[in-house]
Backbone bond lengths (Angstrom), bond angles and torsions (degrees), N, CA, C in turn:
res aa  C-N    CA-C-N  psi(-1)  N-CA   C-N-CA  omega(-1)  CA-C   N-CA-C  phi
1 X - - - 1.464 - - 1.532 111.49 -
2 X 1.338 106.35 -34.04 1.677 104.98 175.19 1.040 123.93 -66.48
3 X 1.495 117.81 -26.38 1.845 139.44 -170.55 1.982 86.18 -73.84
4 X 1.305 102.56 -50.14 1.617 85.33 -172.40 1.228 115.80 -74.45
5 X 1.252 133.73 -46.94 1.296 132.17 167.82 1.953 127.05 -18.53
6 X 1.505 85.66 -38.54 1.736 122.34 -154.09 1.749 83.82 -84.68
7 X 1.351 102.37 -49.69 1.679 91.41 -160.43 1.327 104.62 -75.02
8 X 1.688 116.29 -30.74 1.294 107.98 -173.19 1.683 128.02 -96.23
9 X 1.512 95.50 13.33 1.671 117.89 158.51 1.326 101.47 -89.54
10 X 1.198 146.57 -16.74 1.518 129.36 157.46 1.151 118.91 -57.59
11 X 1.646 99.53 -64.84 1.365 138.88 175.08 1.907 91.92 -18.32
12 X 1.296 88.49 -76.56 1.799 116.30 -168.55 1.926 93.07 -43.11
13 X 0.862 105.64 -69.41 1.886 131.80 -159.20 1.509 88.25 -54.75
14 X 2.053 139.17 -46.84 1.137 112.78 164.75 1.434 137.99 -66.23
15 X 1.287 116.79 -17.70 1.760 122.76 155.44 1.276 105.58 -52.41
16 X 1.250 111.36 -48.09 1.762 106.38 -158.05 1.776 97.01 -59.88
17 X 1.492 118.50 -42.59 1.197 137.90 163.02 1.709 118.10 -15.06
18 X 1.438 92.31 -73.38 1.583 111.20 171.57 1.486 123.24 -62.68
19 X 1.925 98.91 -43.58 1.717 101.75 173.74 1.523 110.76 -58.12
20 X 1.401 131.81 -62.36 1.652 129.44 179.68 1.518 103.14 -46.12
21 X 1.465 125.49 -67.74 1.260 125.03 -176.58 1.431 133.40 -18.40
22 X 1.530 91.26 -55.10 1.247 116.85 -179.98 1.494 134.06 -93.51
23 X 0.869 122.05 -15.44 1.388 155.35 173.22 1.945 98.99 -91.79
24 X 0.898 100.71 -51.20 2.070 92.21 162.02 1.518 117.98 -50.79
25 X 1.699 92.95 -44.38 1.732 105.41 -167.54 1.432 116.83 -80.27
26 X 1.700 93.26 0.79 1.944 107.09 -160.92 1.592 101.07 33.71
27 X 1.276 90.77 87.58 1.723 99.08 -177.69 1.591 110.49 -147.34
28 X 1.015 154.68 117.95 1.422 155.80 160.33 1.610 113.59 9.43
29 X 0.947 135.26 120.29 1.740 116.77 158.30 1.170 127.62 -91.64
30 X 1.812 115.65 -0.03 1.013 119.62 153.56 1.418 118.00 -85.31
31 X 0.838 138.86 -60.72 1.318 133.84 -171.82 1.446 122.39 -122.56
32 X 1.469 157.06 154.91 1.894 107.44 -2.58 1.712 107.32 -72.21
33 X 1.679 101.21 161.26 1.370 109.02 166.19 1.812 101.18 -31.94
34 X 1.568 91.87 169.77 1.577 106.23 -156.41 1.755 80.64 -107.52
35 X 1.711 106.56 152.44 1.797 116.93 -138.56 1.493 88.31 -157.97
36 X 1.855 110.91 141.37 1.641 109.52 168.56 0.941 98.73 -52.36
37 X 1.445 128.17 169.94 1.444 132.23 155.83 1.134 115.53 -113.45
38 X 1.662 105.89 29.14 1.695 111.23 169.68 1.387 106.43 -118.03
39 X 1.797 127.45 -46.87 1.184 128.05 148.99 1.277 134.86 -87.04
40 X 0.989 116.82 -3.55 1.847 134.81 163.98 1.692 91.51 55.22
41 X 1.401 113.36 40.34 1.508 105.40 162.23 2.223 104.50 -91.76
42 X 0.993 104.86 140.35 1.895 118.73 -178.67 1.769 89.86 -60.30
43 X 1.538 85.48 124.31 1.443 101.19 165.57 1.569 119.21 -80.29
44 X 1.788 126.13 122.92 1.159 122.92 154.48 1.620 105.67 -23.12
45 X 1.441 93.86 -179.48 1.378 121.80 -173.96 2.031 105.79 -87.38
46 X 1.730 97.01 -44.50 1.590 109.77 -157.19 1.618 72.71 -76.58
47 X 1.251 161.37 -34.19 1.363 156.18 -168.66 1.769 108.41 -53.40
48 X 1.605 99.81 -48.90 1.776 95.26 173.86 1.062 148.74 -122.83
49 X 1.660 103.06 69.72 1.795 139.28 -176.09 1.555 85.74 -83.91
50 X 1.213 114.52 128.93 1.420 127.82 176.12 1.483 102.36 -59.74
51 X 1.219 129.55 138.38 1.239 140.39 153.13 1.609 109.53 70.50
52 X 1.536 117.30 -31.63 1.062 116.63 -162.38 2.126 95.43 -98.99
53 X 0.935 97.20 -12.30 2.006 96.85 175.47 1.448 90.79 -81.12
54 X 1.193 128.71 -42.20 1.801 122.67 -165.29 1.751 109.12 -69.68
55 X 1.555 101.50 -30.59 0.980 89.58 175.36 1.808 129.53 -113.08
56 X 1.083 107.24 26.12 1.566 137.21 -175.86 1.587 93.14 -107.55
57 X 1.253 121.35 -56.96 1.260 107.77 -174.88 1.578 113.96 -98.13
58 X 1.489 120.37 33.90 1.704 125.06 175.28 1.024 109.34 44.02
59 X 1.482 125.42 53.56 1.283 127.25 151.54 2.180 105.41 75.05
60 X 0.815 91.78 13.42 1.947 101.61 -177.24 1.147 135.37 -120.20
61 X 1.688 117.85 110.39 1.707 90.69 -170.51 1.593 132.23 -58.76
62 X 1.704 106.58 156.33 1.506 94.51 -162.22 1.544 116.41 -76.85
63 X 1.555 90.82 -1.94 1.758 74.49 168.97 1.826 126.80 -124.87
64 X 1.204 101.26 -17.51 1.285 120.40 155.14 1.471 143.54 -52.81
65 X 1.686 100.50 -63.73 1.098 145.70 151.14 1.691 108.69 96.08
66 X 1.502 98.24 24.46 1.449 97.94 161.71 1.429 147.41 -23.81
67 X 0.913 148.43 -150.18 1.383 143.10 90.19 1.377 134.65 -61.09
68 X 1.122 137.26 117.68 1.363 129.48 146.28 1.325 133.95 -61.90
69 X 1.796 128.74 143.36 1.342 103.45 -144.25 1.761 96.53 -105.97
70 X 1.283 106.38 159.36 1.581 105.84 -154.29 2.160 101.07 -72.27
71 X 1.313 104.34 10.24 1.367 107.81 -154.51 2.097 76.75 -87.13
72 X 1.191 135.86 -15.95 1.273 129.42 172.77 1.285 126.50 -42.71
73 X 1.649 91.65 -75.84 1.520 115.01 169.39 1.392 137.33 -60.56
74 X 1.930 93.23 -27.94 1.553 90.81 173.81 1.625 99.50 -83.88
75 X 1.072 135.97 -42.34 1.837 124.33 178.33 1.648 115.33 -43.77
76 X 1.368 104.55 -24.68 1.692 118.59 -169.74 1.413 106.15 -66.05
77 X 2.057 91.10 -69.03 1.427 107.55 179.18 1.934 115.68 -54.30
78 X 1.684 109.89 -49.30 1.485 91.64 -179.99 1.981 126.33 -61.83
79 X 1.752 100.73 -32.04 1.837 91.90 155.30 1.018 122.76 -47.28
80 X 1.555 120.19 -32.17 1.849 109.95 -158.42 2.109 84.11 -70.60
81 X 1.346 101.09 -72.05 1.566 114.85 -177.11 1.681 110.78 -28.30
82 X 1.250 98.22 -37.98 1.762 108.41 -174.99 1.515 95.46 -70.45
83 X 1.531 141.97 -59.57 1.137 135.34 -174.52 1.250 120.50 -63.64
84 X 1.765 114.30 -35.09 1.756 105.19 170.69 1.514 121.73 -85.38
85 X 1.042 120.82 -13.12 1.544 134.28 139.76 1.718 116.64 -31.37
86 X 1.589 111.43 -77.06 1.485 104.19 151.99 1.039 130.26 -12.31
87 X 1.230 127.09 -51.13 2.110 145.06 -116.32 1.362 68.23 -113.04
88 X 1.306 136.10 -97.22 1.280 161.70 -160.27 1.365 97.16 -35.11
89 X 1.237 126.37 -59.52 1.822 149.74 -162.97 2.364 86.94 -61.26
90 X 1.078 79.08 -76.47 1.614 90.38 -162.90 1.149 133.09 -96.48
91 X 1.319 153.25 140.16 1.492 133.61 -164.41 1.487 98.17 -113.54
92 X 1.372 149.10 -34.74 1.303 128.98 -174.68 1.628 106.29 -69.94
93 X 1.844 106.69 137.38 1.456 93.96 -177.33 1.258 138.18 -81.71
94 X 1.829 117.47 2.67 1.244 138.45 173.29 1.187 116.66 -89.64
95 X 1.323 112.24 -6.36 1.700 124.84 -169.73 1.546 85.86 -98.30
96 X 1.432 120.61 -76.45 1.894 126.87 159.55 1.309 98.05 7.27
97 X 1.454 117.52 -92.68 1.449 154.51 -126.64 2.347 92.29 -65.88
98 X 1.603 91.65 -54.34 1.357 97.34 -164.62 1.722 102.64 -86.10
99 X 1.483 118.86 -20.37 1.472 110.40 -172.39 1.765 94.24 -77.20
100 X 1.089 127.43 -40.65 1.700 141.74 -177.50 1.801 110.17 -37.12
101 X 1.727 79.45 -58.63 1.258 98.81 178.76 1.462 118.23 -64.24
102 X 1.170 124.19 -31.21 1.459 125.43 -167.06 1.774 98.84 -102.40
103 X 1.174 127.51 -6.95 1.762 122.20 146.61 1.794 103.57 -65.47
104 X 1.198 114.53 -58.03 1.322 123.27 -158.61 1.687 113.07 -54.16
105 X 1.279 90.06 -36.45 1.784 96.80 165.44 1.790 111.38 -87.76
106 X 1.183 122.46 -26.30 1.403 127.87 154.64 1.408 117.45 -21.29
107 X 1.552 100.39 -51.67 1.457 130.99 -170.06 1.560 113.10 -68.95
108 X 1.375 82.40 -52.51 1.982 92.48 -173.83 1.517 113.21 -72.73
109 X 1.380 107.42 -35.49 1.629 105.44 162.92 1.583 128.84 -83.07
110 X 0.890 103.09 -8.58 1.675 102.13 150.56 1.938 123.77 -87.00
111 X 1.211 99.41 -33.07 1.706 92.35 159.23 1.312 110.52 -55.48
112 X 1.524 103.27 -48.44 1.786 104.17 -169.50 1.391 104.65 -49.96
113 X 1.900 118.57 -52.10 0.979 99.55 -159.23 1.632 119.21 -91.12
114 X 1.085 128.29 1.62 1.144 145.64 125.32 1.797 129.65 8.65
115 X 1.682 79.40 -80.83 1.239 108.64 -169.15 1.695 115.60 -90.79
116 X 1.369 106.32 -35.40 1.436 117.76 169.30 1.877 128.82 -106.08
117 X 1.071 89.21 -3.19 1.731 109.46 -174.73 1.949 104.01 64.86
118 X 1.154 102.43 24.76 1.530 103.61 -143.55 2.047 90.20 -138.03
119 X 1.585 97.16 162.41 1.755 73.87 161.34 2.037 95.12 -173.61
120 X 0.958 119.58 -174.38 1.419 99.01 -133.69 1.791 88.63 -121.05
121 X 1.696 94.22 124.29 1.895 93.35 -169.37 1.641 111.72 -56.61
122 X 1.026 104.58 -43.53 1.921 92.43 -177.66 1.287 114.17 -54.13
123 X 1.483 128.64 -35.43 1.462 111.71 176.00 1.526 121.63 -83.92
124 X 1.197 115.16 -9.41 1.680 128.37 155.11 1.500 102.59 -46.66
125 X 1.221 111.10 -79.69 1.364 119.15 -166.25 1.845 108.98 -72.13
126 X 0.989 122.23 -1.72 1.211 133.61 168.54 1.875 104.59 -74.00
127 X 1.437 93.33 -65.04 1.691 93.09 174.57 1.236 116.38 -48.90
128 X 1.838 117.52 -49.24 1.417 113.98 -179.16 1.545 98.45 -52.94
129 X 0.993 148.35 -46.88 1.649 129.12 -142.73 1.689 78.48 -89.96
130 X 1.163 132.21 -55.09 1.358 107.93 -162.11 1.964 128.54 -73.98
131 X 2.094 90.79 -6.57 1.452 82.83 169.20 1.365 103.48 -102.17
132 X 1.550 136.73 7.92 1.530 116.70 163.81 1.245 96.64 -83.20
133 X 1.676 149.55 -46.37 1.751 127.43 -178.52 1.796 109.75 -49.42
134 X 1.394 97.43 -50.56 1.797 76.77 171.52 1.132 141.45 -70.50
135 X 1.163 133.67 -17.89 1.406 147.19 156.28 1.851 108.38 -67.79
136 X 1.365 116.37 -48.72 1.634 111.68 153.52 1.478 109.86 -48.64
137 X 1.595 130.82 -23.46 1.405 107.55 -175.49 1.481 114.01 -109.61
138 X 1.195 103.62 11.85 1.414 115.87 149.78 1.296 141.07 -101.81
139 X 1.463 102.20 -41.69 1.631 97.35 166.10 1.557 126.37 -128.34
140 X 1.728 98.41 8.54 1.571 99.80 167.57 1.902 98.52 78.31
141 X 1.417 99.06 -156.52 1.438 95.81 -179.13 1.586 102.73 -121.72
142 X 1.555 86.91 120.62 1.370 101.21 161.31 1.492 132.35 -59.08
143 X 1.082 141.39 61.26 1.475 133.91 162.94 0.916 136.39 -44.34
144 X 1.316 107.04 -39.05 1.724 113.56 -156.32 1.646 93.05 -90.23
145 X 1.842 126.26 -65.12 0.972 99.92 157.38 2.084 140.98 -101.44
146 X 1.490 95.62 105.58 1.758 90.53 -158.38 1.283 107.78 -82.61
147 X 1.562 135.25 20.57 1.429 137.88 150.18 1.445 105.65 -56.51
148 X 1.066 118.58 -49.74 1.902 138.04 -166.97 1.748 105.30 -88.75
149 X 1.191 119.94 16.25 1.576 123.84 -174.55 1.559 95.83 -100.35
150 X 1.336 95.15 172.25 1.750 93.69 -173.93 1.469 98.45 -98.51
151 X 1.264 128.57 -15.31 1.561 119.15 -175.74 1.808 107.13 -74.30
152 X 1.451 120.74 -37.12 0.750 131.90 -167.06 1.867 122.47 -85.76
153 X 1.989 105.93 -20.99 1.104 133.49 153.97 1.809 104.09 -44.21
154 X 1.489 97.76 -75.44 1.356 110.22 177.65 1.469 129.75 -27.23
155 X 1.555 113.40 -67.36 0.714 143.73 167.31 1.995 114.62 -40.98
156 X 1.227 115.87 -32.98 1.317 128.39 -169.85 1.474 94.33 -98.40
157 X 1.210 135.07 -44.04 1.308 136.16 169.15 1.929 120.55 -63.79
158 X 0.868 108.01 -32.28 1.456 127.42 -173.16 1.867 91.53 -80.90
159 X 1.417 138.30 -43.86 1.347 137.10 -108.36 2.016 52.09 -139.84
160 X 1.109 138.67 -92.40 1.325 134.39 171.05 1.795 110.25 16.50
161 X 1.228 87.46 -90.42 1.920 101.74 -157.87 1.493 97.55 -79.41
162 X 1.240 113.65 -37.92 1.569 99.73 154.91 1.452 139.45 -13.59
163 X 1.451 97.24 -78.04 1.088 120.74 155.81 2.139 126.53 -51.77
164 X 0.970 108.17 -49.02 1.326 127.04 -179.34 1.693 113.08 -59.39
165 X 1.072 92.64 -42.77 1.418 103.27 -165.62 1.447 106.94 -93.06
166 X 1.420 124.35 -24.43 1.675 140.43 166.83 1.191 95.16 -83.15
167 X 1.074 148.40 -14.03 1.552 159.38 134.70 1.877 117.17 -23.26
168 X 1.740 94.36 -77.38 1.585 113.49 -175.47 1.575 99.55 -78.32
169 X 1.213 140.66 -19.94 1.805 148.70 -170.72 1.552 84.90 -68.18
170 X 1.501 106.18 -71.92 1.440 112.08 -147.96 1.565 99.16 -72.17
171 X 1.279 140.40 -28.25 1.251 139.97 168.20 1.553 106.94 -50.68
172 X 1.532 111.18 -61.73 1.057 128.21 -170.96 1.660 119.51 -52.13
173 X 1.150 105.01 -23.14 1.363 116.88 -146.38 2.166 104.56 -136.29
174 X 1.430 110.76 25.18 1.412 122.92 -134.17 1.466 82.61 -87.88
175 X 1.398 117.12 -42.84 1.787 123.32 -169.45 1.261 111.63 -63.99
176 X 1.759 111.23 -19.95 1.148 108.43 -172.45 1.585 119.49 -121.28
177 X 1.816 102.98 33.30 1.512 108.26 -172.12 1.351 131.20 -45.38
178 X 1.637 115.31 -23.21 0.954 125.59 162.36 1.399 153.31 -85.79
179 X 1.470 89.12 20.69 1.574 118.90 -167.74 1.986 101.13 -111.36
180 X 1.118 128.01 137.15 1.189 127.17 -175.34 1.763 106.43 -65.78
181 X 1.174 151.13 141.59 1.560 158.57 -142.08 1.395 106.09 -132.02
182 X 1.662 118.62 133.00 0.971 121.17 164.14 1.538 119.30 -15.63
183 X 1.120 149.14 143.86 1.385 166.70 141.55 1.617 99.62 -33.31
184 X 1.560 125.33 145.20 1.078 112.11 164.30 1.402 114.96 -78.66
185 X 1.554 118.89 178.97 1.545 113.95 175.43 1.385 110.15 -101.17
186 X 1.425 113.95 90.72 1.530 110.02 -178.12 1.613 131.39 -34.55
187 X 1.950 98.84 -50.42 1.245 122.65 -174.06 1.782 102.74 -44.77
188 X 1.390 98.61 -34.93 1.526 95.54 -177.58 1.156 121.90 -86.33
189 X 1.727 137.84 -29.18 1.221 135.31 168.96 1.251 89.17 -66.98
190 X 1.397 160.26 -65.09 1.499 144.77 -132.94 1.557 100.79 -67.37
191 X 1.517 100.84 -40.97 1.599 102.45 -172.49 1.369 108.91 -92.26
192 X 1.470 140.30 9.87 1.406 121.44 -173.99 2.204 70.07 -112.99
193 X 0.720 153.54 -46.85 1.374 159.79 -135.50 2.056 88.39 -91.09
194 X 1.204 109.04 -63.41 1.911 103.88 160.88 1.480 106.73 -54.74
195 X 0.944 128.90 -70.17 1.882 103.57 173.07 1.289 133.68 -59.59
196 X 1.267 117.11 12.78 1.427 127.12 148.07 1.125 117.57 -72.82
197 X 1.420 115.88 -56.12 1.309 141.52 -169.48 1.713 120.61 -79.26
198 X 0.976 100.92 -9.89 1.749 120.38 158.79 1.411 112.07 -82.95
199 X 1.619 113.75 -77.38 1.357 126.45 -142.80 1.855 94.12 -92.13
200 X 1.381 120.89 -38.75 1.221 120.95 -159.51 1.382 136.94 105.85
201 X 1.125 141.07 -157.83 1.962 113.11 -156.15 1.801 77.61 -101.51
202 X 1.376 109.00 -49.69 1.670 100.51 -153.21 1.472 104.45 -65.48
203 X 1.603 117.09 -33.71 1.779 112.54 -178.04 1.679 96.05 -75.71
204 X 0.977 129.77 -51.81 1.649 120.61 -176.11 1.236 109.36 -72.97
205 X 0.938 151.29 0.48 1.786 140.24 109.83 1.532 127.10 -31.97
206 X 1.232 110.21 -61.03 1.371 125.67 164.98 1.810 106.87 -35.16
207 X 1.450 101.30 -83.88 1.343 113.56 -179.69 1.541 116.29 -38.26
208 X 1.399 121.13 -71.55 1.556 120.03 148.47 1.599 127.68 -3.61
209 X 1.373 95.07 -71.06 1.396 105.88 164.09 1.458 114.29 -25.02
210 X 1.678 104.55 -83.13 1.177 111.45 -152.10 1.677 108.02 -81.56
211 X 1.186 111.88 -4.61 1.591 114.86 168.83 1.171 120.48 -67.09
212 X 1.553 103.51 -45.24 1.652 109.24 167.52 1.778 112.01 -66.55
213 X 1.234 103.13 -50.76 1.614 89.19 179.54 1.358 123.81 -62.72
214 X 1.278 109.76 -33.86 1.531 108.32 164.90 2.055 116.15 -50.88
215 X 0.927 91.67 -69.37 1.409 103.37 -178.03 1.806 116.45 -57.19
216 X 1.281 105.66 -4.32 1.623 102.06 -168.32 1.866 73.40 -105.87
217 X 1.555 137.58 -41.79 1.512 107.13 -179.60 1.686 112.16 -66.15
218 X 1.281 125.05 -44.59 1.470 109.33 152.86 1.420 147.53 -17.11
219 X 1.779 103.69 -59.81 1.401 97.35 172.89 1.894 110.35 -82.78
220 X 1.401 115.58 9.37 1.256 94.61 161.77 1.215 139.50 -109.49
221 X 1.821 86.41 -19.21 1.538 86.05 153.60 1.662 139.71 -59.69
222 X 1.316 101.18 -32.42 1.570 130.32 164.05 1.565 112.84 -42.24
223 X 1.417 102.91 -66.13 1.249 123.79 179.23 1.547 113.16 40.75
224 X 1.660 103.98 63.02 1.397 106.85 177.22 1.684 102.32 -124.13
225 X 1.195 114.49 118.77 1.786 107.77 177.04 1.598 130.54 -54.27
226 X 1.933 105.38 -26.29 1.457 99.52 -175.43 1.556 96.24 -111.51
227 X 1.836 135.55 32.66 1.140 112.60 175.03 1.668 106.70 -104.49
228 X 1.260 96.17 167.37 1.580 111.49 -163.16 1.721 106.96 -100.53
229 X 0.913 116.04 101.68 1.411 124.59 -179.73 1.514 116.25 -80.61
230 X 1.371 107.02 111.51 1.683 120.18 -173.05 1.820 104.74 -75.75
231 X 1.396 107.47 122.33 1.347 94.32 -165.58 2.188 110.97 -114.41
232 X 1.341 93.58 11.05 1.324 104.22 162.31 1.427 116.69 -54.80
233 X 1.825 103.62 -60.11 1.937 94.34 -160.16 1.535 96.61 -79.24
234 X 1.368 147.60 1.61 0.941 126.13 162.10 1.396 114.77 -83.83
235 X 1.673 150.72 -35.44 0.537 147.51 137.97 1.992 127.06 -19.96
236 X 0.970 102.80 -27.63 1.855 127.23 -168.62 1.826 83.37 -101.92
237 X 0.902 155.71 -30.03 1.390 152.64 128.85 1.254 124.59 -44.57
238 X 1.483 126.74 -46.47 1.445 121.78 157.72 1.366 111.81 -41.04
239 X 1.631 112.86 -52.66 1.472 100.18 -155.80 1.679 96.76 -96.20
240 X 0.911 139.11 0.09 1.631 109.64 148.41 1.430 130.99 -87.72
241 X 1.734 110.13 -22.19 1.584 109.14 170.09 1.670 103.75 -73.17
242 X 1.364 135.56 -10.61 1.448 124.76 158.17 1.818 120.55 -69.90
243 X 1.435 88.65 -36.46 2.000 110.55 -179.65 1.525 87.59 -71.45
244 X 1.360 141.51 -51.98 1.733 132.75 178.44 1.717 101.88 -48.51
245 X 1.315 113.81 -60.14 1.164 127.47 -148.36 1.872 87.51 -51.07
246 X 1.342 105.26 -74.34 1.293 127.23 -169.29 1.806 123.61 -50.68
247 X 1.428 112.55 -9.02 1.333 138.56 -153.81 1.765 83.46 -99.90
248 X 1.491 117.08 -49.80 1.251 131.60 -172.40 1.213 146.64 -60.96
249 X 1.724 89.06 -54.91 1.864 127.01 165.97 1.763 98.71 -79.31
């Protein structure tokens, strides 16, 4: 059961491949066949075996003979790890299947936001639908108490940084109240408001936590005043050094 898990976190981790790729290039992820992006000649089929074409063909395209960039294999290899992580994490296999999945896009929207400062609404709302079925396949619907429901998690997290962050703007920005203000960053309330709504107030505190602390030694090492700090993949680090933490204790 682990061997499958394993293959189909590659499996998984080369979409994610194509989703960032392509979604940089604002380009289809369905279609055209998938192409170097140094000689843009169409890759055979035996070319895209996850992990195992990169390393059959030494890291080079097969017809070019470029380099390929190591950001492939490592997205491949961390799905495979991301799905037996699951395995280990959870025992129902539909619970597995969809929590795996909803790191794996974790993943792809932090490249996005990364790479674009930006990140792409259908797979937002993609995660939401797939982290309310898993949380439905754990605790069904809470009625009786709907403080402890995941809509209402959400909702407290979202209604949170909302607030917080229209908080530090207007501080930030106090001399110039009369000037129209950065936009908030949605991508980030949707996703700090879904890790409420996953993990719960005390783990999405936690995670929070350490997203900000992560990211506050970043921007000082950085130490640039007009750069834009993407605050997804640190956040996407919160929630597996909490998933370590918890894997342990």
């Amino acid at each position: 059961m682990i061997f499958f898990f394993l293959l189909l976190g590659l499996c998984v981790g080369s979409f994610v491949n194509v989703l960032i790729l392509r979604t940089i290039c604002k380009e289809s992820i369905i279609s055209p066949r998938s192409k170097c992006p140094k000689c843009h000649k169409t890759l055979n089929f035996y070319h895209l075996f996850p992990l195992f074409s990169f390393v059959f063909l030494k890291g080079k395209c097969a017809f070019c003979k470029e380099k390929i960039s190591l950001i492939y294999p490592f997205n491949e290899l961390i799905c495979a790890c991301l799905f037996v992580f699951a395995f280990y994490l959870i025992e129902d296999i539909f619970q597995i299947l969809i929590f795996a999945c909803m790191l794996a896009i974790f993943l792809a929207l932090s490249w996005m936001d990364y790479y674009l400062k930006a990140v792409s609404d259908l797979w937002l709302w993609i995660l939401f639908v797939l982290a309310f079925c898993f949380d439905f396949l754990q605790n069904g619907f809470n009625l009786e108490n709907f403080q402890d429901s995941f809509l209402f998690r959400v909702c407290f997290g979202a209604g949170m940084i909302f607030l917080l962050k229209s908080a530090i703007n207007f501080i930030k920005n106090f001399k110039k109240r009369d000037e129209i203000l950065e936009s908030l960053g949605e991508g980030d309330v949707i996703i700090i408001a879904l890790i409420f709504g996953i993990f719960g107030y005390e783990k999405g505190f936690l995670i929070l936590f350490i997203a900000c602390f992560l990211s506050l030694l970043m921007f000082i090492k950085i130490a640039k005043k007009d750069y834009q700090m993407p605050m997804i993949p640190f956040l996407f680090c919160g929630i597996l050094i909490n998933l370590s933490i918890e894997s342990i204790v």
